[in-house]
Structures are given as C-alpha cells and as structure tokens.
N, C-alpha and C positions, 0 to 999 in steps of 0.2 A: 504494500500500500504506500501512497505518498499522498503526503496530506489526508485531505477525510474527503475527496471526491475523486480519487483516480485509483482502481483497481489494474493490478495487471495481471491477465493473464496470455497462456501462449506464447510470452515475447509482447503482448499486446499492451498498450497501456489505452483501458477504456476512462472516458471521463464520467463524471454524472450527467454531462450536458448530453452525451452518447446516450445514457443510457433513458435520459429523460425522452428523448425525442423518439427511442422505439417505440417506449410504453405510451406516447403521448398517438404517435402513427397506431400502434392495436389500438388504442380507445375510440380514433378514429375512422378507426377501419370497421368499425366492431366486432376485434377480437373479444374484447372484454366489457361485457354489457352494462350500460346504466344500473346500476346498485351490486354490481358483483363485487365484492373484497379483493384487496389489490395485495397479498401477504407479500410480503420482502423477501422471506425464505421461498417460495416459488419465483419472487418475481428474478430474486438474486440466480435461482438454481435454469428458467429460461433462459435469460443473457446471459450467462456464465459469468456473473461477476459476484462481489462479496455484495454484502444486505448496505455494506455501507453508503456506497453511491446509489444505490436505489431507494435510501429510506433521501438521499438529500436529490434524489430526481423527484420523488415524491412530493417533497415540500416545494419542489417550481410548479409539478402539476395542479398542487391544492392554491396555488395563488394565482394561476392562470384561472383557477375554474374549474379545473377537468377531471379533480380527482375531491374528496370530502373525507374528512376524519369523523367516525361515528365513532360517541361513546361506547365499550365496552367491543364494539367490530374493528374499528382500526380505519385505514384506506378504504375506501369503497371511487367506484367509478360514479361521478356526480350523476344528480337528475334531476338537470336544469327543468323550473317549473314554464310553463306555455307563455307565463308574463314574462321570465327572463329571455326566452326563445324572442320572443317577441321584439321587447329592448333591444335584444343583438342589433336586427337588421336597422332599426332606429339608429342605434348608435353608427351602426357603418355609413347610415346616407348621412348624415353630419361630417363622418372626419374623412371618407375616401374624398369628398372633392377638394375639404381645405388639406389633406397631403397632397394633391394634384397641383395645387394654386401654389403650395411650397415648392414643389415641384418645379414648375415654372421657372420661380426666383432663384431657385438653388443647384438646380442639376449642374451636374459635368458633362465634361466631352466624353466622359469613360460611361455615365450612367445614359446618356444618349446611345451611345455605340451598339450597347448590351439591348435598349428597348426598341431600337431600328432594326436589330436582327433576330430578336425576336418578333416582332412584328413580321418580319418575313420568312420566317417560319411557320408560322400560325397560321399565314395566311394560307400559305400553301399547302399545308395539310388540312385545313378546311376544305379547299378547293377541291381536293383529291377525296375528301371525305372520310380520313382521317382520324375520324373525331377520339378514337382512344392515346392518342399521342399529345391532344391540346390539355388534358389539366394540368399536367405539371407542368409547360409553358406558359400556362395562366398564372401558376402560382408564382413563375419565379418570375413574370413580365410584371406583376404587382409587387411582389415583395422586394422589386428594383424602384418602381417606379417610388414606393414607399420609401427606402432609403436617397433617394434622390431629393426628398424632402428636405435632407439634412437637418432633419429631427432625430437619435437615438429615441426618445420618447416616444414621438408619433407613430415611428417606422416599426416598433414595438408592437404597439397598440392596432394598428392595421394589419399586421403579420397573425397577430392572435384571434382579432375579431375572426379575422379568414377560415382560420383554424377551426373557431368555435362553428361558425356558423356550418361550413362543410359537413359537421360531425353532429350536431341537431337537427339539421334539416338534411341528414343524411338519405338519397332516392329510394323509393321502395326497390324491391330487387325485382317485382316484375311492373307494368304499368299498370295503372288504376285506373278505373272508369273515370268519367268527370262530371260531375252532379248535373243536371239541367239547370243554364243559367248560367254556369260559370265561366267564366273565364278558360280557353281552350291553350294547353301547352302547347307552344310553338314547335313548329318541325326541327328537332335538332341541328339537320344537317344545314340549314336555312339559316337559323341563329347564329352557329356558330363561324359561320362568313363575315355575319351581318356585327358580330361581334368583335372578329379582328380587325374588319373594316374601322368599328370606334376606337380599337387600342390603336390604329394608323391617326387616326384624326386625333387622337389627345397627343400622341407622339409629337404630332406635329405644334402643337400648340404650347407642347412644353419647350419644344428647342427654338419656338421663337420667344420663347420667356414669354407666353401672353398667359397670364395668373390666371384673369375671367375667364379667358376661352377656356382654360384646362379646366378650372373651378365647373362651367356648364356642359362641359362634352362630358366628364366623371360624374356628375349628378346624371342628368341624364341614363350612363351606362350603369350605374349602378342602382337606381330604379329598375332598369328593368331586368336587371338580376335579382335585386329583390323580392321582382314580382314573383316571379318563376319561384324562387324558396317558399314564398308564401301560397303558392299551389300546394304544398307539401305539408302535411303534419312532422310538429315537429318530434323527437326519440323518445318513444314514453316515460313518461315519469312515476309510473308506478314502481315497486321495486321489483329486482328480478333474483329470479332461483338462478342463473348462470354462474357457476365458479370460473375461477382464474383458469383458462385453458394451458399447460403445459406440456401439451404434448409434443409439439413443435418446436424449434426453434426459427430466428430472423437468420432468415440467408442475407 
C-alpha cells in the first residue's frame, strides 16, 4: 500500500480514483441495482484490490450521489426519489448553457482542436448510422467542451450531472409503447444527425468567442435532450432484493 488510496497489485498500482470510477460505470450500467449493499470485502475481492481504496472510492461515490450509507447496512447503491430525478435535468438546463457561454470566453486552440474532430466524427458515424459508437463521443465532446469552460468547479458539476442523469433515466432494454397523446420518441437514427449537426453549430460559436450564441444553440440542445429523458421513467426507487454481483470481473 502507499498512502491510504493506492493498492498495488500484479506490478499494478490501482488508485481509489480507478477504483471509484468502475464501481461508479456498474452502478451505471446496472450492474449493481438501486438499494443493493455495496460491501468492501466483495467490492475489494471484484477489483482485486485491498477494502482500503474502495471504502475511500466509496466516500467520492456517496458525495456524488450515487452510493448512500444506511444505518446498521452500510453502502447501498442510492435511490434517487422522482423529485430528485426531476431536479437533475433542471439543474442541467441552467448550467450546460452558462459552461457553453464560458466556453466561448475561455476555450483554447487545444480545446477547439479536440471539439472540431470530434465533431467530425460524430458526424460521420451518424451518417453511416453508427449510432453504437456516438455515446462515448458525446461524452467526451461534452466533458471537453465543459473543461473549456475553465471552470474546475463547473467542468465538475456538468461531468456529474451527465453521469447522474444517464444512470436514472437509464432506457428500458426493450421499447415501450407510448401512451395516446404523448409526445412521440424521435427516430434515432434522424436525431442523432440532427444532433451533431448542433454540436457543429455550438463549435462554431464557441471558436468565435460569441458567449450568447453558444449560451442559445446549448439551451436549445439541451432541451431537447431533456425532453427525450423525460419520455423515460426514471430507476425505481423502491428498494431492491439484488446483491453485489461478483461473479465477474472489469476487463
């Protein structure tokens, strides 16, 4: 051990920040369900690390949100209530446009560089239709465009909201009917054009430094990702019988 968050094993030296971010991906993934127990000696014995970087990944996950300490059970995986669900996406149409508007004022030639070629990627595999290769170019075209804020704080706070909201408003695994009256889910493969097309137009509006324009093309885009979430129930809040699954490990 070194210090009280770096385990080594194999030659390896795992951090806690490592080990917070698997456990933080299964909560998100739902490996490990809203109200299942999160014990240390399993989670220690999945990662292959000692209890000790897992009980101090623990305490980033219980301050994010994502994980709750229950009297007398320990760690459990949170189960954010419908009002908190709710708040999320509130919160995110608030700060995704003013980090956009910071954005503006503050990017680099290197945070430019990174959102131009992702932008061109994105596009292109929408085009192609692609669609299982654009999340994780969404995430990281946002969580740049967020650091180009040159906020640490903000760039934080928009990195997490993302996080939370992905994992409560996680999509059912098959499609659901849609009530009469409602509002009809967009063609994905349509969207998702129609959606690189706006990460090219804020691109463009942050490397002219224009604050407003990026401030309303980000409002904008993030309404209507909003909306699409809130087509969605969000991860129930009741408690669940699911334990810590250990049968696997993270490749």
């Amino acid at each position: 051990m070194s210090g009280d968050t770096t385990a080594v094993q194999g030659g390896r030296r795992i951090s806690a920040h490592a080990v917070c971010t698997a456990i933080r991906d299964d909560i998100v993934s739902g490996t490990y369900q809203p109200g299942s127990r999160l014990t240390e000696e399993l989670l220690a014995r999945r990662y292959g690390v000692s209890r000790v970087p897992v009980r101090e990944a623990l305490r980033t996950l219980e301050s994010e949100g994502f994980v709750t300490t229950r009297r007398h059970a320990g760690a459990c995986v949170a189960q954010p209530s419908e009002r908190e669900a709710a708040d999320l996406l509130d919160i995110r149409a608030l700060l995704e446009p003013l980090g956009a508007a910071r954005a503006a004022q503050r990017r680099t030639e290197a945070h430019l560089k990174v959102l131009r070629g992702l932008v061109r990627l994105g596009r292109e595999r929408a085009q192609h239709g692609r669609l299982g290769e654009l999340p994780p170019l969404g995430d990281w075209f946002h969580e740049t465009l967020a650091q180009a804020s040159g906020s640490p704080s903000l760039a934080a706070m928009l990195v997490q909201l993302r996080r939370k909201t992905a994992w409560v408003y996680a999509p059912a695994p098959a499609p659901q009917p849609v009530p009469p009256g409602s509002a009809r889910r967009p063609d994905p493969a349509a969207r998702a054009v129609e959606s690189w097309a706006e990460h090219g137009a804020l691109v463009n509006a942050v490397a002219r430094g224009d604050a407003d324009r990026a401030r309303a093309l980000a409002a904008a885009h993030t309404e209507r990702a909003l909306a699409e979430y809130r087509l969605r129930r969000p991860i129930p809040v009741r408690a669940s019988k699911h334990s810590v699954n250990t049968a696997s490990g993270r490749n």
